[in-house]
N, CA, C and O atoms as a GROMACS GRO file, in nm:
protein
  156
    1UNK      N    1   9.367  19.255  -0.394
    1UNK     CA    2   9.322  19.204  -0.263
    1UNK      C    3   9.367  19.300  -0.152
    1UNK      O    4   9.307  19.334  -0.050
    2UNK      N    5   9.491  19.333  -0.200
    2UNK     CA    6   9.529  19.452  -0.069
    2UNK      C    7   9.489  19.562  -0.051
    2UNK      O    8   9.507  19.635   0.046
    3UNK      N    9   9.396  19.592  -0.202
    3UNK     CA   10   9.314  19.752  -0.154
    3UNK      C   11   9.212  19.744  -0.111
    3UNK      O   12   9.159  19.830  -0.041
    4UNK      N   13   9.157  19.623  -0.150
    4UNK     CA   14   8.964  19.555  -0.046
    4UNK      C   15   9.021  19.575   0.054
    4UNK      O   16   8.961  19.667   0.110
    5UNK      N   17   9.170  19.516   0.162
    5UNK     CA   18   9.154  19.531   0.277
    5UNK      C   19   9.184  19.630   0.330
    5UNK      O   20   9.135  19.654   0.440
    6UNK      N   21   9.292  19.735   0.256
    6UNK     CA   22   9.296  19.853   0.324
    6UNK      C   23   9.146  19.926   0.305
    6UNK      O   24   9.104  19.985   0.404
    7UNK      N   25   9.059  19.926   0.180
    7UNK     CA   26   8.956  19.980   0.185
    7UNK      C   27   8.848  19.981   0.336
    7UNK      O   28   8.798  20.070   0.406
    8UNK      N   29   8.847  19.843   0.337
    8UNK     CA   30   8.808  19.819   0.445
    8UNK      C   31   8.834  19.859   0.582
    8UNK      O   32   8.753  19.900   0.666
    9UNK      N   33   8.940  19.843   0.591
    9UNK     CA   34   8.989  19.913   0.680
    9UNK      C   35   9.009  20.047   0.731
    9UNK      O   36   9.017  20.072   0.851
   10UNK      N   37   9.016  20.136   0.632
   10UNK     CA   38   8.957  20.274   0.623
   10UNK      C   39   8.832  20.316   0.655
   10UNK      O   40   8.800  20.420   0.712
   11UNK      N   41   8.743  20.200   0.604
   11UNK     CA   42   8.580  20.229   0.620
   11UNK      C   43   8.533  20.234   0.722
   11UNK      O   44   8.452  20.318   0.760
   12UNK      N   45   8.601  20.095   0.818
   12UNK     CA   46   8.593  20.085   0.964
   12UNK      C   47   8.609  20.205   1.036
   12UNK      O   48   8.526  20.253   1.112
   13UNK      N   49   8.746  20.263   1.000
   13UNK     CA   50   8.769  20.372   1.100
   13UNK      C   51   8.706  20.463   1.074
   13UNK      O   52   8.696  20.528   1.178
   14UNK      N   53   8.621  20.543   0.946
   14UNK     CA   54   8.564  20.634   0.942
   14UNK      C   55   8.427  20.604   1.009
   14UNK      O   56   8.372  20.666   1.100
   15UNK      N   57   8.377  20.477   0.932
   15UNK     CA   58   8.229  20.468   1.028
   15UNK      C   59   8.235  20.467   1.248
   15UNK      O   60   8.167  20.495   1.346
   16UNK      N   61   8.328  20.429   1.220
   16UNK     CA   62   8.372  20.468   1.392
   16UNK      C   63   8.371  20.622   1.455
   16UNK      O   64   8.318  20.668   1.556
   17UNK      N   65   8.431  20.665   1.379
   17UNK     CA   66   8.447  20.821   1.390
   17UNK      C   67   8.321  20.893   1.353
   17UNK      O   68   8.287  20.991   1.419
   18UNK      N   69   8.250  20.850   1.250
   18UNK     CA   70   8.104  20.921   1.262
   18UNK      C   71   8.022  20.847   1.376
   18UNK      O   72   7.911  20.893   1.401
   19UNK      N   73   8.059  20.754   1.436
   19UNK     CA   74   7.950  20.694   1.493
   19UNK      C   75   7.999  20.807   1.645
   19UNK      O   76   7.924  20.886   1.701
   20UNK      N   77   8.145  20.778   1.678
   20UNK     CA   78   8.163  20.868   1.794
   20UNK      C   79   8.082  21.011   1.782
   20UNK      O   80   8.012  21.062   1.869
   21UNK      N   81   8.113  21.068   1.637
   21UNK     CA   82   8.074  21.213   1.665
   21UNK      C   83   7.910  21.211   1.669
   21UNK      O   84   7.846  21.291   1.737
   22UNK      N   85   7.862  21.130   1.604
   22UNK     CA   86   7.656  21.130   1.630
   22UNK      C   87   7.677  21.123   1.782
   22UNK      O   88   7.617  21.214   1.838
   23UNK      N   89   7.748  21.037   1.872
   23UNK     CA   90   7.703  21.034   1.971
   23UNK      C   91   7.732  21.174   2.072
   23UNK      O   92   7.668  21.243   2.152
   24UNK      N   93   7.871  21.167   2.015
   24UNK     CA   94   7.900  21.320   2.113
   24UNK      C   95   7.815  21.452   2.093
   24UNK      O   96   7.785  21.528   2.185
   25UNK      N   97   7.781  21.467   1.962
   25UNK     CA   98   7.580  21.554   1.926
   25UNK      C   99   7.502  21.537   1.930
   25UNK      O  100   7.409  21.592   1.870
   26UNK      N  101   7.500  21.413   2.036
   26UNK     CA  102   7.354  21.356   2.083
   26UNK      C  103   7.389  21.395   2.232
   26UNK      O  104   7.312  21.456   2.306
   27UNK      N  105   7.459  21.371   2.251
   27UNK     CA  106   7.500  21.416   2.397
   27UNK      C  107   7.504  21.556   2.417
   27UNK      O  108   7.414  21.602   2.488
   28UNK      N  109   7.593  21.639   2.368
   28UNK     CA  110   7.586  21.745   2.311
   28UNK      C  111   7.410  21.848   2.356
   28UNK      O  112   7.393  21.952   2.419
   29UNK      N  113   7.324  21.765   2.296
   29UNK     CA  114   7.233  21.806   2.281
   29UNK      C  115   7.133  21.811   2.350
   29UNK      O  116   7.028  21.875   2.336
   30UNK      N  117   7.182  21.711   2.456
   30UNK     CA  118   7.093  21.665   2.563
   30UNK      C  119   7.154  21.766   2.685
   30UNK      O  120   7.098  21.762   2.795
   31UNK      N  121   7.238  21.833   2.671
   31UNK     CA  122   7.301  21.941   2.775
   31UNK      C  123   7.270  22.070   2.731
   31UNK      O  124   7.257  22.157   2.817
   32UNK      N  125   7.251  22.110   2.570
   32UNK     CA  126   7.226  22.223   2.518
   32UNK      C  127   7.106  22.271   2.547
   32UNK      O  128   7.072  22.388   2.560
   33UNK      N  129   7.027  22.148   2.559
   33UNK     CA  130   6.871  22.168   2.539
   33UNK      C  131   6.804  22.294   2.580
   33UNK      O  132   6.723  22.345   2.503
   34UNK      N  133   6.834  22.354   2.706
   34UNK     CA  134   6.793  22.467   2.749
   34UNK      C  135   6.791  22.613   2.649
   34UNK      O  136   6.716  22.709   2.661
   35UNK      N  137   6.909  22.589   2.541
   35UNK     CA  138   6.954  22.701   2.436
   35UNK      C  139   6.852  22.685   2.343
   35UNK      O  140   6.796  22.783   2.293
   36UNK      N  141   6.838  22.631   2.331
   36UNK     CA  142   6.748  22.544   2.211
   36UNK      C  143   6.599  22.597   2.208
   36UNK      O  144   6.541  22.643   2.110
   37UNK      N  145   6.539  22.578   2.359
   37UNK     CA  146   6.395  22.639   2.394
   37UNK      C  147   6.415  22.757   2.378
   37UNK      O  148   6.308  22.815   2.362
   38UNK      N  149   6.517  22.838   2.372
   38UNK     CA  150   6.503  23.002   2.362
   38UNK      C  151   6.441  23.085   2.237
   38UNK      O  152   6.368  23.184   2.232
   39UNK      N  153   6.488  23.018   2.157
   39UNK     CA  154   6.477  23.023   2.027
   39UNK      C  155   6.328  23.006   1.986
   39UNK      O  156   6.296  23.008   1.866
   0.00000   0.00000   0.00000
């Protein structure tokens, strides 16, 4: 029972942390954009 909840609990924080970083390369990307057309 105590590794379901640490599991869990691990899972939380990683899906958090990918969710921050999609957003910060979405953001990211919305400032880059100009680099992007060069290409």
């Amino acid at each position: 029972m105590l590794g379901f909840i640490i599991g869990i609990f691990i899972g939380g924080i990683i899906g958090v942390f990918a969710m921050c970083l999609c957003r910060a390369a979405a953001e990211a990307d919305k400032c880059m954009d100009f680099t992007d057309s060069e290409e």
